[in-house]
C-alpha positions as CSV (number, residue, x, y, z in Angstrom):
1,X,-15.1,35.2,78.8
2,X,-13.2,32.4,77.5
3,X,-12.1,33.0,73.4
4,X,-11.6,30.0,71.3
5,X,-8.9,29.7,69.8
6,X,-8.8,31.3,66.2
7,X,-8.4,28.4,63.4
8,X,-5.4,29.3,61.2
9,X,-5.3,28.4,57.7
10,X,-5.9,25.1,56.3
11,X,-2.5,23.7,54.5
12,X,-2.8,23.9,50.8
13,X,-2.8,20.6,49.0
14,X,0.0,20.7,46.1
15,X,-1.9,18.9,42.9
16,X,1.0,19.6,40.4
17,X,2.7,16.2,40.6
18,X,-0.2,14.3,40.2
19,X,-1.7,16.6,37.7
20,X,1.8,16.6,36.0
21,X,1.8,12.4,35.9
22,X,-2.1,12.3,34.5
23,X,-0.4,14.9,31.6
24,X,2.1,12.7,31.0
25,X,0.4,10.0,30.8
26,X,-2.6,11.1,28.1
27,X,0.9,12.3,26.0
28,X,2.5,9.0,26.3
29,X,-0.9,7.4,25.1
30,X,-1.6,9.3,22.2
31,X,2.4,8.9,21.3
32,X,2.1,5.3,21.3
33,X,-1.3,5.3,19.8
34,X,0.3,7.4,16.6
35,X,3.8,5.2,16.8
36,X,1.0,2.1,16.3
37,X,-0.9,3.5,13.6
38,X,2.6,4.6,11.9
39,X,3.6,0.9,12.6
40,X,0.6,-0.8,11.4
41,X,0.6,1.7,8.1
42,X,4.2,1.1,7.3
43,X,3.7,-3.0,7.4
44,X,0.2,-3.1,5.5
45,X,1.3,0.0,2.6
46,X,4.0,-0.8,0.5
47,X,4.0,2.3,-0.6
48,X,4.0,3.9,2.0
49,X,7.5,2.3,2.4
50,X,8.8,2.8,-0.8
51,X,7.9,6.5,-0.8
52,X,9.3,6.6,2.7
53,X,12.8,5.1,1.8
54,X,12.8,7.6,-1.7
55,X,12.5,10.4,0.8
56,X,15.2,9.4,3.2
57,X,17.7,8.3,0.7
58,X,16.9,11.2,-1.4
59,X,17.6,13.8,1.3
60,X,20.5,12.5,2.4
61,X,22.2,12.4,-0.5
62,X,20.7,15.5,-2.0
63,X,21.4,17.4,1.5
64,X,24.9,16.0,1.0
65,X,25.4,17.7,-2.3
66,X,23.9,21.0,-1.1
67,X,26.5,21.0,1.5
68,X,29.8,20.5,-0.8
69,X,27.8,22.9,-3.4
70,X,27.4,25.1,-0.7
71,X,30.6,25.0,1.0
72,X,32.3,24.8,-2.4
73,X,30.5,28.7,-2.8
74,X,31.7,29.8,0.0
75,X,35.1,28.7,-0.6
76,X,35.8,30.4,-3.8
77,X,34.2,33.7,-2.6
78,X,36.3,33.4,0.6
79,X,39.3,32.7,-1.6
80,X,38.3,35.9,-4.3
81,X,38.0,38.2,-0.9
82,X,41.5,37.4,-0.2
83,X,43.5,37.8,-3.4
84,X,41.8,41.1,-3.2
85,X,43.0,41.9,-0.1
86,X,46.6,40.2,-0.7
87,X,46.6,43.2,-3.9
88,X,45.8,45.8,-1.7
89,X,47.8,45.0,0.7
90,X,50.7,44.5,-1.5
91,X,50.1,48.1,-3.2
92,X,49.3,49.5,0.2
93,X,52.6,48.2,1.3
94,X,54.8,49.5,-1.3
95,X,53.3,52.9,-1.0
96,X,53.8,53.1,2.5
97,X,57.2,52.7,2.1
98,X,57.2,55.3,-0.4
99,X,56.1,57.5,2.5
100,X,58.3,56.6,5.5
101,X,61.3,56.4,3.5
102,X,62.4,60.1,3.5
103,X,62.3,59.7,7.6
104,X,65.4,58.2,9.5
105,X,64.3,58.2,13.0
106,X,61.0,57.6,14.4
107,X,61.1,60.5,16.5
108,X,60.7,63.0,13.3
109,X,57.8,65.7,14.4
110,X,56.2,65.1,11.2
111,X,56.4,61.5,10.6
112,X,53.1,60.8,12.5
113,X,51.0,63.3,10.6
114,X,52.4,61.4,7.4
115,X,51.0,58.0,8.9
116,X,47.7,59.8,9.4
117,X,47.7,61.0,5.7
118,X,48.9,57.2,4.4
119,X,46.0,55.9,6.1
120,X,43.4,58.0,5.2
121,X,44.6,57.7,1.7
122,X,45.0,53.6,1.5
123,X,41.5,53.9,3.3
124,X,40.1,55.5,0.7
125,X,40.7,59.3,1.8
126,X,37.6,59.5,4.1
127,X,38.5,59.4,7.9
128,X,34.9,59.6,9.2
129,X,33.6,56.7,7.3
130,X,31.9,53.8,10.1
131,X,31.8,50.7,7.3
132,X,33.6,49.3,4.6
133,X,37.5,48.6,4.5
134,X,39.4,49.7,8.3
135,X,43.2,50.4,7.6
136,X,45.6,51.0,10.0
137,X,49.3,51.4,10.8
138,X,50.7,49.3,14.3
139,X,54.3,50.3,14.8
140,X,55.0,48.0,18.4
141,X,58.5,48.8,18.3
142,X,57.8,52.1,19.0
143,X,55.2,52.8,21.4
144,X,54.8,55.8,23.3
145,X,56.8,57.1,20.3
146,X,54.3,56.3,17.1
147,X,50.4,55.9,17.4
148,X,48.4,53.3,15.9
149,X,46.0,54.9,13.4
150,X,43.3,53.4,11.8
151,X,40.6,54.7,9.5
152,X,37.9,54.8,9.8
153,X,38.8,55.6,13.7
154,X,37.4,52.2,15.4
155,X,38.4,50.0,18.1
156,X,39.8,47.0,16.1
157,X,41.9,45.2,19.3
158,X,39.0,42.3,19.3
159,X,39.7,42.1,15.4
160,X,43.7,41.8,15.5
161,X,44.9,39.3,17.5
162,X,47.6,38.7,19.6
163,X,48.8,35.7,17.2
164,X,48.7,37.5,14.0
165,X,50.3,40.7,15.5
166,X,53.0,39.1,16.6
167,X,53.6,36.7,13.2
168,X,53.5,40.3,11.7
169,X,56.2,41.8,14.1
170,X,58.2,38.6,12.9
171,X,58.6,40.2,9.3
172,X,55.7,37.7,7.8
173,X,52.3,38.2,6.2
174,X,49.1,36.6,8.5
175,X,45.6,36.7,7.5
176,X,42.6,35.3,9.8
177,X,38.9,35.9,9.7
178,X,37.5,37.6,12.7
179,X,33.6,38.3,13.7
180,X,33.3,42.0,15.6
181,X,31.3,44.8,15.9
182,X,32.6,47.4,14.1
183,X,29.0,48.6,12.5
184,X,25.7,48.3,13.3
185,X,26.1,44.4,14.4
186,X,28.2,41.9,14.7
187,X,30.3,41.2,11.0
188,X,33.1,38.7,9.9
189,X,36.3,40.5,8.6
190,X,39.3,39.3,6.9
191,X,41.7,40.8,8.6
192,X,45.4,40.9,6.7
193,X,49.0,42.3,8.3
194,X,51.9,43.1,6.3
195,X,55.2,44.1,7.7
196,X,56.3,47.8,6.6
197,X,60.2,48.3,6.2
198,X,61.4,51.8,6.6
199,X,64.6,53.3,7.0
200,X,63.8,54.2,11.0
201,X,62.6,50.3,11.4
202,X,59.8,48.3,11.0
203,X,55.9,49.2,11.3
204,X,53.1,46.8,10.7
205,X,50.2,47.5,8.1
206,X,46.5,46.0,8.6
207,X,44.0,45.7,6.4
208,X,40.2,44.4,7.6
209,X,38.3,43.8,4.9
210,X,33.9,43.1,5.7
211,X,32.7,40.2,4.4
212,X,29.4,41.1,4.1
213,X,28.8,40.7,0.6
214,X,30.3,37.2,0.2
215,X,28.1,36.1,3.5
216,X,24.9,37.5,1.6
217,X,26.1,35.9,-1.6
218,X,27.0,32.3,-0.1
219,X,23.5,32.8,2.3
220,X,21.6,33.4,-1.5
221,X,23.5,30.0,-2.7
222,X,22.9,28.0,0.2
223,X,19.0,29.2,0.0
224,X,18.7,28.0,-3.1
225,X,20.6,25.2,-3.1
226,X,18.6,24.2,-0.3
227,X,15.6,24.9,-2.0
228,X,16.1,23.6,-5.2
229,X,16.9,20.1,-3.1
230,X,13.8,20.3,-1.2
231,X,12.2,20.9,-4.8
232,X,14.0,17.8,-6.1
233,X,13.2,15.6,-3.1
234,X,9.5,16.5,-3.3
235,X,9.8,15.8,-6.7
236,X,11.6,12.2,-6.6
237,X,9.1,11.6,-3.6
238,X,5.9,12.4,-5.7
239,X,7.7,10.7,-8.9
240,X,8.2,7.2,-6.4
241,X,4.5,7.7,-5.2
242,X,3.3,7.5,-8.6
243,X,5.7,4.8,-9.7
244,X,4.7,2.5,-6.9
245,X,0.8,2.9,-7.4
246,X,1.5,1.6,-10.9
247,X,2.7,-1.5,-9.7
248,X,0.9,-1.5,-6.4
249,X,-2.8,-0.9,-8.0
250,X,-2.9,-3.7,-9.5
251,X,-1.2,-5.9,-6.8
252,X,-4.2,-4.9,-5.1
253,X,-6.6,-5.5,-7.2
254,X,-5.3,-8.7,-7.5
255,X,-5.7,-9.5,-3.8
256,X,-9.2,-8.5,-3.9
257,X,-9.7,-10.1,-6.3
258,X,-8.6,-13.5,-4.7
259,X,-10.4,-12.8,-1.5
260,X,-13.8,-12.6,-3.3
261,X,-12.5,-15.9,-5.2
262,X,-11.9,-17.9,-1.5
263,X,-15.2,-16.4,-0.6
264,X,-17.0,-18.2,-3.8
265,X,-17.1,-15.4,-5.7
266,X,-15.8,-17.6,-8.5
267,X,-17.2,-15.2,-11.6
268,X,-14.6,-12.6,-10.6
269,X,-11.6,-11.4,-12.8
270,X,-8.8,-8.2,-12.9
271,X,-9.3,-5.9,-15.9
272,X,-6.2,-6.5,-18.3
273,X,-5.1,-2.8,-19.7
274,X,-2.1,-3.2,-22.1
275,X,0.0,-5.3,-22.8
276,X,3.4,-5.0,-20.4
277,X,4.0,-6.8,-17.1
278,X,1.1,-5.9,-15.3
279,X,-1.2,-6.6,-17.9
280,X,0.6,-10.3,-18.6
281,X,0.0,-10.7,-14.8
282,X,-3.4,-9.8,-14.9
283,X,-4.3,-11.9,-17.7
284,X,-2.5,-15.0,-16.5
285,X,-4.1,-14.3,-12.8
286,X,-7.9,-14.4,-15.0
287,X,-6.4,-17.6,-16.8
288,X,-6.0,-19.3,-13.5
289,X,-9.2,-17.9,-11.9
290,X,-10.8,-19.3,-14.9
291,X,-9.2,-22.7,-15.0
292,X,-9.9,-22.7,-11.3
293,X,-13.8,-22.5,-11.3
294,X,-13.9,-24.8,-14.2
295,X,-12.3,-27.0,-11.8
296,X,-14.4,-26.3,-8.9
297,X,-17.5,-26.4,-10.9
298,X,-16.7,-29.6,-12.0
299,X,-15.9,-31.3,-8.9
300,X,-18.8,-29.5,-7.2
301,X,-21.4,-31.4,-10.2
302,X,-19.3,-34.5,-9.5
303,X,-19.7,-34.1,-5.6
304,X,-23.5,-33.3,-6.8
305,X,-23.8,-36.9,-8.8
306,X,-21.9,-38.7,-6.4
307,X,-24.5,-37.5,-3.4
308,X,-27.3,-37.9,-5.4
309,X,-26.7,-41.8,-6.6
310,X,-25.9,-42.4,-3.1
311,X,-29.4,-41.0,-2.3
312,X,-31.0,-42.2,-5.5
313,X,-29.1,-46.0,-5.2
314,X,-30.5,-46.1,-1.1
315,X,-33.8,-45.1,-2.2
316,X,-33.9,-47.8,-4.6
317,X,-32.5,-50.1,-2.9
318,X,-35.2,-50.4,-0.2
319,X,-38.2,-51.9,-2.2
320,X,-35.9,-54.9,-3.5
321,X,-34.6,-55.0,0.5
322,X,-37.9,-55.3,2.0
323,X,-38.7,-57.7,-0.3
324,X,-35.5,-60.1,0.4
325,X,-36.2,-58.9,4.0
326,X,-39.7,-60.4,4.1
327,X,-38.3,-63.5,2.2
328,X,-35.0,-63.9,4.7
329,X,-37.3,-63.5,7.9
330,X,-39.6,-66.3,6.9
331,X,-36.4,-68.4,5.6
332,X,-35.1,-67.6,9.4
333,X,-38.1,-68.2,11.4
334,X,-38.6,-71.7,9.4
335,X,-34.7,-72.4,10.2
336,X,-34.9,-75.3,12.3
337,X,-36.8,-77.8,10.4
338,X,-33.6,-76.9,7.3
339,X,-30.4,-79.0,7.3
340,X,-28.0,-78.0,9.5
341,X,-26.2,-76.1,6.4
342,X,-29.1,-75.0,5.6
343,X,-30.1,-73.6,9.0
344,X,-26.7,-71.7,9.5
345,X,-27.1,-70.0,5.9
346,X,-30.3,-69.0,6.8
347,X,-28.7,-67.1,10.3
348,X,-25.9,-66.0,8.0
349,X,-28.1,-64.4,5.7
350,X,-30.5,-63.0,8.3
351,X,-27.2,-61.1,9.7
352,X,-25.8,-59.6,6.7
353,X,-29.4,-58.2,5.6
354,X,-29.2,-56.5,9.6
355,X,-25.8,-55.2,8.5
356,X,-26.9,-54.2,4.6
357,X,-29.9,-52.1,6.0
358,X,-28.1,-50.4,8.8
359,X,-25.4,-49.5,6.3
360,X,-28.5,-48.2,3.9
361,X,-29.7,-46.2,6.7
362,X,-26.5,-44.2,7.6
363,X,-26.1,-43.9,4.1
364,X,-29.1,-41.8,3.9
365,X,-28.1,-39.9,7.0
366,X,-24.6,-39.2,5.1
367,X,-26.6,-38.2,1.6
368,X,-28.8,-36.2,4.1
369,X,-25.8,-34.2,6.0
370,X,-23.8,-33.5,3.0
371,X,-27.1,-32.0,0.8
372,X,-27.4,-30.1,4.1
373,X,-31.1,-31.1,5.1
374,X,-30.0,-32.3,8.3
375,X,-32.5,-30.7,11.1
376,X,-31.1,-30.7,14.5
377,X,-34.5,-31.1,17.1
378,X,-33.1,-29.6,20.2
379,X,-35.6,-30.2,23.2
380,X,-34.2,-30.1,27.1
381,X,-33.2,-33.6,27.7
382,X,-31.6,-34.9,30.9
383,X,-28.8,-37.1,29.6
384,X,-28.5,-39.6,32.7
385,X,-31.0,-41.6,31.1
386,X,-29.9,-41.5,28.2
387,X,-26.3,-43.2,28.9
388,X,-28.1,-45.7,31.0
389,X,-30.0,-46.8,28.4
390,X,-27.3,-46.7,25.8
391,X,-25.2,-48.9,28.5
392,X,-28.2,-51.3,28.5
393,X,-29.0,-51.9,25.1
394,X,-24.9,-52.2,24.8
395,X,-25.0,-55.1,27.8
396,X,-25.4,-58.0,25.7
397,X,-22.3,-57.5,23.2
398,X,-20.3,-56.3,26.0
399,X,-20.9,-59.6,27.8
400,X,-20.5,-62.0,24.6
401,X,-17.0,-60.2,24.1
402,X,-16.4,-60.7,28.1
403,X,-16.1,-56.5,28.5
404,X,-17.7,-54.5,31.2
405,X,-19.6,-51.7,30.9
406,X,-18.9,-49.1,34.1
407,X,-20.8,-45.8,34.8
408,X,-19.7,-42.7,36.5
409,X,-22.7,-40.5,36.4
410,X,-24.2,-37.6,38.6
411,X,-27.1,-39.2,40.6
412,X,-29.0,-35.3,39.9
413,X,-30.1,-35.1,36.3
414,X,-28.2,-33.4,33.6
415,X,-30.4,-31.2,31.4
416,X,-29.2,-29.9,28.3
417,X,-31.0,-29.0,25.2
418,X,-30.2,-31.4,22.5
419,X,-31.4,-33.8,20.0
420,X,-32.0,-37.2,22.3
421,X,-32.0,-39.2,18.7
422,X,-28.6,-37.7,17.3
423,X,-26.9,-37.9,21.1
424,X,-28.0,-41.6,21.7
425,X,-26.7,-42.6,18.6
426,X,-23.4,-41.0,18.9
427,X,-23.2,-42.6,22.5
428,X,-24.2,-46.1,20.5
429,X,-21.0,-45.6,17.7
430,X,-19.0,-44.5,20.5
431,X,-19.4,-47.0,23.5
432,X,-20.3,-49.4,20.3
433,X,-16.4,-49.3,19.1
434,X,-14.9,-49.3,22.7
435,X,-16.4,-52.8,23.1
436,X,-15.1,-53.6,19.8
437,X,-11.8,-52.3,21.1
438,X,-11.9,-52.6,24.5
439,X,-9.5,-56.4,24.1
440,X,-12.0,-57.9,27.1
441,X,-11.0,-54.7,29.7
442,X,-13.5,-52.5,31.5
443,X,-15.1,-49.6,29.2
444,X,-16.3,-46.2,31.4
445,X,-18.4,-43.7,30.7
446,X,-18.2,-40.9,32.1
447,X,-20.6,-37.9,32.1
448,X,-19.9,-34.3,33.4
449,X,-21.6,-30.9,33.2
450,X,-21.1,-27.2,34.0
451,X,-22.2,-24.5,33.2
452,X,-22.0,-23.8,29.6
453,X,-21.5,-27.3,29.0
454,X,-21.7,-30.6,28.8
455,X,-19.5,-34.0,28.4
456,X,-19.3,-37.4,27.9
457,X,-16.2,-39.4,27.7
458,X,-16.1,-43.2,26.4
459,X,-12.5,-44.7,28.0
460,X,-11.3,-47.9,26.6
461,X,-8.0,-49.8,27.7
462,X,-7.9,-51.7,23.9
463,X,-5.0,-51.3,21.4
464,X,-5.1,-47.8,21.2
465,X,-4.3,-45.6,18.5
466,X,-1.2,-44.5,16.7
467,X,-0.1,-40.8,16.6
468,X,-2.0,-39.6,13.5
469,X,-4.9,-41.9,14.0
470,X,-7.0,-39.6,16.1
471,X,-7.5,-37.5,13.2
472,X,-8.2,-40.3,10.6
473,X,-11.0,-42.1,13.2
474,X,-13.7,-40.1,12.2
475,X,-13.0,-40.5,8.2
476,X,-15.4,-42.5,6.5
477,X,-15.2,-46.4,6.1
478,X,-11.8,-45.9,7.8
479,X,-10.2,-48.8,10.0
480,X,-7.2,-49.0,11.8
481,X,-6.9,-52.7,11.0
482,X,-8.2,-53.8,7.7
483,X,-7.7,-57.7,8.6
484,X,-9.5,-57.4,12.0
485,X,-13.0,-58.4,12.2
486,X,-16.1,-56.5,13.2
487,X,-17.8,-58.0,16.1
488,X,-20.6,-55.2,15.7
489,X,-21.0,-55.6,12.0
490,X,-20.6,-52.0,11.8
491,X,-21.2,-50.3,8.6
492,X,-17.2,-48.4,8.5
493,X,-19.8,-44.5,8.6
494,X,-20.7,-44.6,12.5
495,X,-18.4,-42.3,13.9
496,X,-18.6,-40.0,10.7
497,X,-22.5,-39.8,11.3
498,X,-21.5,-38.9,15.1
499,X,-19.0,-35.8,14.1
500,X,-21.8,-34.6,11.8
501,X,-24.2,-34.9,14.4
502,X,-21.9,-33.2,17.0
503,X,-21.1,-30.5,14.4
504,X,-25.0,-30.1,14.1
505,X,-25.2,-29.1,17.8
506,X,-22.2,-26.8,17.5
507,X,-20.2,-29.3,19.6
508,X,-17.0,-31.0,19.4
509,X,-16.6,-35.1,18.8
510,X,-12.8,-35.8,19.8
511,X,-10.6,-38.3,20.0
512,X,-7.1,-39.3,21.7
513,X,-5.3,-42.6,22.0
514,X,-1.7,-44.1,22.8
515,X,-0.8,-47.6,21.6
516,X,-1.0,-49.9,24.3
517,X,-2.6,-47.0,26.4
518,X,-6.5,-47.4,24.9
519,X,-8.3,-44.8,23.4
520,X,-10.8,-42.3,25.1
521,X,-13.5,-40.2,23.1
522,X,-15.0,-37.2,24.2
523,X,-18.7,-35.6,23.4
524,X,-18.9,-32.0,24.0
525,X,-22.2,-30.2,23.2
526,X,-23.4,-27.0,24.6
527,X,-26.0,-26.7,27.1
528,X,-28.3,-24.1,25.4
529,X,-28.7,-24.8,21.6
530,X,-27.1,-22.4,19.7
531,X,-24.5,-21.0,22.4
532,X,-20.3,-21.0,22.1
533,X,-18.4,-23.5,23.4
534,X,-15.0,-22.4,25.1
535,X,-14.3,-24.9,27.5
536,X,-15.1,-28.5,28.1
537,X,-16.2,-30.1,31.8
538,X,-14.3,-33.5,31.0
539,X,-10.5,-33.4,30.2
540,X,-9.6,-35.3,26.7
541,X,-6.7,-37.1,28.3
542,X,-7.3,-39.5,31.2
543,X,-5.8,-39.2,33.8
544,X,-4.0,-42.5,34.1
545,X,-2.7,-42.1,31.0
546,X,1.2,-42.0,30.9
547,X,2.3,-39.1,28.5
548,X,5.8,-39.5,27.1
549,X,7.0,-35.9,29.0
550,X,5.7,-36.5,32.1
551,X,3.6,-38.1,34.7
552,X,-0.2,-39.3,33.9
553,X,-1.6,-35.8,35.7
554,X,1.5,-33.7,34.1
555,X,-0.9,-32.5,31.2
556,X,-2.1,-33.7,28.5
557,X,-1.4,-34.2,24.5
558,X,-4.7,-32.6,23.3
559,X,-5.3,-34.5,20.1
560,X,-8.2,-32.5,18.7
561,X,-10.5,-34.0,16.2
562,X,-12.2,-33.1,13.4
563,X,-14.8,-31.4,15.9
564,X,-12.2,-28.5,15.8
565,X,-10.7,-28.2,13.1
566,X,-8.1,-30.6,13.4
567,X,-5.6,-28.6,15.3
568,X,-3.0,-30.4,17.9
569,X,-2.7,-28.2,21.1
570,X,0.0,-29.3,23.4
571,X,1.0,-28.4,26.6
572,X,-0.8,-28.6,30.5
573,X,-4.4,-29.9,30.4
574,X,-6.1,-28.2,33.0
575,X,-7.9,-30.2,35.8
576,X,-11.4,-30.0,34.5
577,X,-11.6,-30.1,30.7
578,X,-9.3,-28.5,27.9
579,X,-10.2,-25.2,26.6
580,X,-10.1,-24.9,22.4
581,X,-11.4,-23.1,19.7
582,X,-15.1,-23.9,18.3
583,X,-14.7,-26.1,15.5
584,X,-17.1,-26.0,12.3
């Protein structure tokens, strides 16, 4: 029969460490969780801090006085305890000397009952007593020959040292203070020895007195000094906590008060109690909040007028257009049967009626952004199309000024949902002023896509654009060159109209340039309406530009437009777009 063997028992698998480590770690967690929250309070309360400092400052120095009160105490009751003991030791002293002084030699039969009777007597006269004042009589000269004797009968050798019993021997008073157990538990003594003279020689005479009492009297003082400091620093702490939320309360009040002002709020105002500091402040504070919406108010009517003659004056201005527009188109159609004169004031005034109604078009589309009945009409478009056609329509100007117009577009389509109208004009303004700029060089446009996004980027290799100017493009009627004429006969609002309608799709309209370099703009718009832009497929920089740190693919200077708020990020562009906050 064969027996398998018999298993033996499985080796047990320690957990502490680990469990130890997972302990530590929750504790180290909720530490520096509550160091946070102590961190974030004492930076956002004042008075927190203020209270905090009282305390501190308060204790130490109150802790500081309780301790040379204290000491102080115990000092003088220390002191008290010996010039009682000095007195009896003195008297002791002298009587003792009394009593030896009728013996001549130390080995008298009865001179060691008489040292027996001197100190029971200086003791107090009863030997079996266990507490209170030990006395005793050390003769070291003559040992073997005189006994010590102390009463009450204790063992004192811890108490007397070997220091003091030998300054004693020396002829010489010595005091010290000794802790022993003589009693019930351990007790300091002030133990004094005094030098006997007799006529036989010399014998020492010590005196341990208990301090009990002065320890239980300077324990009393130091409790209530101690107490009657804690009292005091509660008290300066709750006196500093009340001070502060007198001054703080309406510091805060204040502050609320101004956030509901920045959030158009503009009706509110602090309640002025008093007249003192706070109350001046809170007074002058309403003063200014008052002078402030007057202010507001009043630019917000004249913003009001301003938008509305602009409406009102574009309105009106179309009947009497129309009619010199009907007038001008027969003038120009009848053209070459005028004078030559004749003829060319009739093409001049067929151009500048082009120019006066597109400038009374985006007029309207300005009056209708800023009284904020713009209406975006997002629909999926594909957007290769779309620059195609812009390109074409663009063909004819680019050729008269002698620029070309270059593509670099997926051959797939490029859905997004946007407003075809509002994107194709952008593309126009855009591709518009790189002809106008381009100084008879190539103009590209590019188009790129991801997920979340998409791009298009309008490079020109013209005159450029200072450092600043990237910011004051999309300003309206702005031009970088007041003397230089328009070959467009642009109205000075294109590229406003396009960063309103790029705002209106929640995208970003941006812009960089370098003089001598070109300029390149860059469309951004997301590809669901109403979704977050974070990234951008297209970088801002091209990549031939030469950046004054680096090499043209080192990064790139992000010179961020009005799209986003106007912010300048610099550093390393990364290789497919720029990432940036959402403007408004």
């Amino acid at each position: 029969m064969t027996t398998s063997p018999t298993p033996g028992p499985s080796p047990t698998v320690t957990r502490r460490p680990r469990a130890g480590r997972e302990l530590w770690r929750v504790l180290a967690g909720r530490v520096a969780r509550l160091a946070g929250g102590m961190h974030h309070t004492w930076r956002r309360s004042l008075q927190v801090r203020v209270v905090t400092i009282t305390l501190v400052t308060s204790s130490l120095l109150v802790g500081g006085f309780a301790y040379l009160i204290a000491d102080k105490i115990t000092n003088i009751l220390v002191e008290n305890a010996e010039t009682d003991v000095r007195l009896r030791l003195n008297s002791g002293s002298d009587y003792a000397a009394k009593q030896f002084s009728l013996y001549s030699q130390a080995q008298e039969a009865q001179l060691q009952d008489t040292i027996d009777g001197t100190v029971n007597y200086l003791a107090g006269g009863d030997p079996q007593q266990t507490s209170g004042v030990v006395v005793g009589i050390i003769a070291d000269e003559y040992t073997g020959i005189i006994e010590p004797r102390f009463s009450p009968d204790v063992e004192v050798g811890p108490l007397i040292s070997r220091e003091l019993r030998a300054t004693v021997a020396g002829g010489n008073i010595a005091s010290q203070i000794r802790t022993g157990r003589l009693a019930a538990g351990p007790t300091k003594y002030l133990v004094y020895g005094s030098p006997v003279p007799t006529r036989f020689g010399q014998v020492e005479l010590y005196y341990l007195v208990p301090l009990t009492r002065q320890a239980a009297t300077a324990a009393d003082a130091r409790a209530t000094v101690v107490a009657t400091g804690a009292a005091l620093v509660l008290l300066l702490g709750l006196l500093a906590a009340l001070v502060t939320r007198l001054v703080v309360t309406p510091v805060r009040v204040a502050a609320r008060t101004a956030q509901r002002l920045s959030a158009g709020l503009l009706d509110q105002r602090m309640v002025v109690n008093g007249e003192d500091d706070l109350a001046l402040l809170a007074a002058s504070f309403n003063q200014m909040a008052t002078n402030l919406q007057r202010q507001i108010l009043r630019l917000e009517e004249m913003s009001r007028l301003q938008r509305r003659f602009t409406s009102d004056v574009s309105h009106e201005l179309r009947t009497p257009l129309t009619t010199v527009r009907m007038a001008a188109d027969l003038i120009f159609a009848e053209r070459d049967e005028f004078d030559p004169a004749v003829a060319r004031s009739a093409e001049l005034l067929q151009a500048e009626l082009d120019r006066f109604e597109e400038l009374l078009t985006d007029l309207l589309e300005i009056s209708r952004f800023d009284a904020g009945f713009a209406m975006l009409d997002a629909e999926p478009t594909d957007l290769v199309p779309v620059v195609h056609r812009v390109a074409d329509r663009l063909a004819g100007l680019a050729e008269r000024v002698g620029v070309a117009i270059e593509l670099d577009v997926p051959e797939a389509p490029v859905i997004a949902e946007v407003d075809p109208r509002r994107v194709e004009r952008v593309l126009r303004n855009l591709v518009g002023n790189a002809v106008e700029h381009g100084e008879a060089k190539p103009v590209l446009i590019t188009l790129g896509h991801d997920q979340t996004a998409v791009a298009i980027t309008v490079r020109d290799h013209g005159v450029g654009l200072k450092p600043g100017e990237e910011k004051l493009v999309f300003n309206r009627f702005w031009r970088a060159d007041p003397s230089r004429a328009r070959q467009t006969g642009g109205t000075g609002l294109g590229l406003s109209i396009s960063l309103e309608d790029a705002r209106l799709h929640g995208g970003w309209l941006e812009a960089w340039g370098a003089p001598g370099q070109g300029a390149q703009f860059r469309l951004t718009l997301p590809a669901r309406a109403g979704d977050r832009l974070t990234t951008s497929p297209l970088r801002l920089v091209p990549g031939d530009a030469a950046l004054p740190f680096g090499g043209p693919r080192d990064g790139g200077l992000l010179a961020i437009g009005p799209g986003t708020g106007g912010a300048l990020a610099v550093g390393p562009a990364p290789a497919t777009g720029d990432r940036a906050e959402v403007g408004s």
